[in-house]
Residue frames as qw, qx, qy, qz and C-alpha x, y, z in Angstrom:
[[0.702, -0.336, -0.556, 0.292, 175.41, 88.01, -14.69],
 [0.076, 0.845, -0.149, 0.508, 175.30, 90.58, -12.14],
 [0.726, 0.036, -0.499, 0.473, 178.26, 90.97, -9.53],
 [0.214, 0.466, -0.284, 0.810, 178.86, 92.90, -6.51],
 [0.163, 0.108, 0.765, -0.613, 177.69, 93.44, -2.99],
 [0.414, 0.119, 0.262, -0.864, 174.30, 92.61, -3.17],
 [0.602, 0.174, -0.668, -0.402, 174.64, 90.00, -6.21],
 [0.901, -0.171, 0.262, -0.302, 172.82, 86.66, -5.56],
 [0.191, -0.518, 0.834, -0.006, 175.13, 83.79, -5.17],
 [0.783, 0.146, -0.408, -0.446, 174.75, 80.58, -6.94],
 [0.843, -0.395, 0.326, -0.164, 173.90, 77.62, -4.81],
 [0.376, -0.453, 0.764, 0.264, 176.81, 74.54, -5.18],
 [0.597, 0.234, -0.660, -0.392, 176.71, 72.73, -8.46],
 [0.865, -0.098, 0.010, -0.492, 174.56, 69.68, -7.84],
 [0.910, 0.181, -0.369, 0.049, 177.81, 67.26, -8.29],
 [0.178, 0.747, -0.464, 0.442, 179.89, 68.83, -6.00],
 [0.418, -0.038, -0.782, 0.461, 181.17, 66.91, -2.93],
 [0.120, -0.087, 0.456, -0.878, 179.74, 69.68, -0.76],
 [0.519, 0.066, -0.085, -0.848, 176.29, 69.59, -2.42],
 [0.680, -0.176, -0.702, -0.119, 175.85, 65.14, -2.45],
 [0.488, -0.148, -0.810, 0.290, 176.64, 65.63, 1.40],
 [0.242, -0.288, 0.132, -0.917, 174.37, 68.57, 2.84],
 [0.650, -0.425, -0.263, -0.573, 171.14, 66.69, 2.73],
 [0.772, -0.230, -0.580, 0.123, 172.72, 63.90, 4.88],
 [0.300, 0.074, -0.509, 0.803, 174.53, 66.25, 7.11],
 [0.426, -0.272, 0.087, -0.859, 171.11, 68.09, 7.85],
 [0.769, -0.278, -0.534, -0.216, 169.65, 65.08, 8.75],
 [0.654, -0.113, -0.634, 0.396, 172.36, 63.70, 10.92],
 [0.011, -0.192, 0.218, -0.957, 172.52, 67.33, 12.45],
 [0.559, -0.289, -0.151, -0.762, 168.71, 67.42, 12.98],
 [0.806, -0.134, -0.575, 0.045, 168.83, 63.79, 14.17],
 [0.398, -0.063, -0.557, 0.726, 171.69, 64.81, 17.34],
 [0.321, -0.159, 0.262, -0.896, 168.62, 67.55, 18.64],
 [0.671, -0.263, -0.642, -0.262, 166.03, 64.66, 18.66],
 [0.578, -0.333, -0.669, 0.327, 167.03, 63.80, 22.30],
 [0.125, -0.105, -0.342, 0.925, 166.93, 67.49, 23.56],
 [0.583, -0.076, -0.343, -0.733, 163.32, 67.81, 22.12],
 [0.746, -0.154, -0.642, -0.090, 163.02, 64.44, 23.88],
 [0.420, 0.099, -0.528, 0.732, 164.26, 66.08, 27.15],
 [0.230, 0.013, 0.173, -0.958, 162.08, 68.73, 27.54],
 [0.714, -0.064, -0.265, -0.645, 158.58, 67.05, 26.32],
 [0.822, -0.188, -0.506, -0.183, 158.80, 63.55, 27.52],
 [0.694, -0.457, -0.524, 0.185, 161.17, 64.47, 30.71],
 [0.242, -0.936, -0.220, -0.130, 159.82, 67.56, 31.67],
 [0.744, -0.214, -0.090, 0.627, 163.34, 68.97, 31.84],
 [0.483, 0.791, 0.142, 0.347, 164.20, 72.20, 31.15],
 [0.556, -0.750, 0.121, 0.338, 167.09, 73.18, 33.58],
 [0.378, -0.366, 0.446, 0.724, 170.30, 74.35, 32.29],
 [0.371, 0.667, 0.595, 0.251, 167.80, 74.59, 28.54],
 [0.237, -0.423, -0.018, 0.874, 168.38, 78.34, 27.23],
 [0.447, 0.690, 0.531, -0.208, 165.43, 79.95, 26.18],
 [0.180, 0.883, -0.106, -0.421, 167.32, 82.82, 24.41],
 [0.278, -0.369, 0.797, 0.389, 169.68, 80.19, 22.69],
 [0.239, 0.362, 0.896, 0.096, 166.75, 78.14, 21.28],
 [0.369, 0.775, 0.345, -0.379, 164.81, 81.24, 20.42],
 [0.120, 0.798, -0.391, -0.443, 167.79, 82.34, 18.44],
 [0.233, -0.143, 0.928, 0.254, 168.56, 79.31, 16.77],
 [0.329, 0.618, 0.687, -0.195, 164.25, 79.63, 15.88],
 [0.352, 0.869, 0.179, -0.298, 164.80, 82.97, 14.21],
 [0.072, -0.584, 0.733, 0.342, 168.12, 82.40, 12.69],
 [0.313, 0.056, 0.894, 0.316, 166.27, 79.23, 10.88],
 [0.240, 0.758, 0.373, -0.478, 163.64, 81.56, 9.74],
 [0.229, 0.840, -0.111, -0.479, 165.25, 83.98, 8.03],
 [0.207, -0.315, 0.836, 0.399, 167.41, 81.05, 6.69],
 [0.367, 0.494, 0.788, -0.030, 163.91, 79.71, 5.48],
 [0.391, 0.849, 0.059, -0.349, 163.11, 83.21, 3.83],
 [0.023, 0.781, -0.404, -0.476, 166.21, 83.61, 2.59],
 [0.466, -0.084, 0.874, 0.113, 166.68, 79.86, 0.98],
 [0.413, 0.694, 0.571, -0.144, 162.82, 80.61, -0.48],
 [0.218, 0.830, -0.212, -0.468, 164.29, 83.94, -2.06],
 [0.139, -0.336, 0.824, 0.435, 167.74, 82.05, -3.87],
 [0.893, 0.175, -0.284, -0.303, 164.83, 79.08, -4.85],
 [0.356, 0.478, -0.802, -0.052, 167.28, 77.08, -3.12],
 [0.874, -0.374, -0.213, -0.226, 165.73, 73.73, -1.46],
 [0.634, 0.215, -0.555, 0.494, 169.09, 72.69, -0.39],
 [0.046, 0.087, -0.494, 0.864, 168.44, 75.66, 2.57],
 [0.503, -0.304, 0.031, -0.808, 164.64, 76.34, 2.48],
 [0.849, -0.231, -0.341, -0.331, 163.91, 72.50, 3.31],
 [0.596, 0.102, -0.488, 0.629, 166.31, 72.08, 5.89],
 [0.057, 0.271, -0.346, 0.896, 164.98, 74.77, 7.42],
 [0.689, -0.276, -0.296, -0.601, 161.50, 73.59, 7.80],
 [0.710, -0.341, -0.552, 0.273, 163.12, 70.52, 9.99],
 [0.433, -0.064, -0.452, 0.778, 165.04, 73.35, 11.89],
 [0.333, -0.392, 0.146, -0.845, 161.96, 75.51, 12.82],
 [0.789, -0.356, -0.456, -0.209, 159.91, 72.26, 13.90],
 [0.774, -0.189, -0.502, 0.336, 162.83, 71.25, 16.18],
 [0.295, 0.054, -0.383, 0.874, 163.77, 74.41, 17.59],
 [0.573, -0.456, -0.183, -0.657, 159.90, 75.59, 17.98],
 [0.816, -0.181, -0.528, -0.150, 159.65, 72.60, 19.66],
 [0.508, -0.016, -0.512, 0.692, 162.51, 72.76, 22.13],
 [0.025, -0.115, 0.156, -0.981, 161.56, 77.09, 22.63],
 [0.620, -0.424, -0.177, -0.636, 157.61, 75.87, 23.12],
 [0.770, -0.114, -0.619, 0.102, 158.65, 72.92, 25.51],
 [0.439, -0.079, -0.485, 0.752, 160.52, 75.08, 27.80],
 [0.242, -0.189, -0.108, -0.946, 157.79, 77.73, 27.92],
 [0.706, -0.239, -0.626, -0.231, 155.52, 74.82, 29.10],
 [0.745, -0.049, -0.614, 0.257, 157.32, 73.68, 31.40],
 [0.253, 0.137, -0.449, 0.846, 158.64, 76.20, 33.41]]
């Protein structure tokens, strides 16, 4: 097993409290941005809407997507796949709009 800065970290054991309540928490989490994705595309809002927040929240679920893909862990890489849709979504909406 190999240790030290650089070592790869094993993902939570599969029984663990943390690990039974991720998937739901990504949902619910993904669920509460529904209506801001619903702001911008269906009423053509995009006031107060920070492009540079939402971009960064786009490339910060990226690299979480690479990185997830490195570990093999699905717990992060598929989670991340909802969080590039929704934050694409938001960072192309406001680009639309404006």
């Amino acid at each position: 097993m190999d240790h030290g800065p650089g070592a790869s970290q094993a993902a939570a054991p599969p029984d663990s409290p943390v690990a039974k309540i991720l998937p739901s928490m990504s949902i619910a989490t993904m669920v509460m941005t529904l209506p801001q994705v619903w702001t911008v595309w269906v009423d053509g809002e995009v006031a107060g809407v920070s492009l540079l927040s939402w971009g960064t929240y786009l490339l910060g679920a990226c690299l979480w997507f690479v990185h997830g893909l490195a570990l093999r862990d699905k717990t992060i890489y598929v989670a991340c796949v909802g969080w590039i849709l929704l934050n694409a979504a938001v960072v192309l909406g406001v680009l639309v709009q404006r």
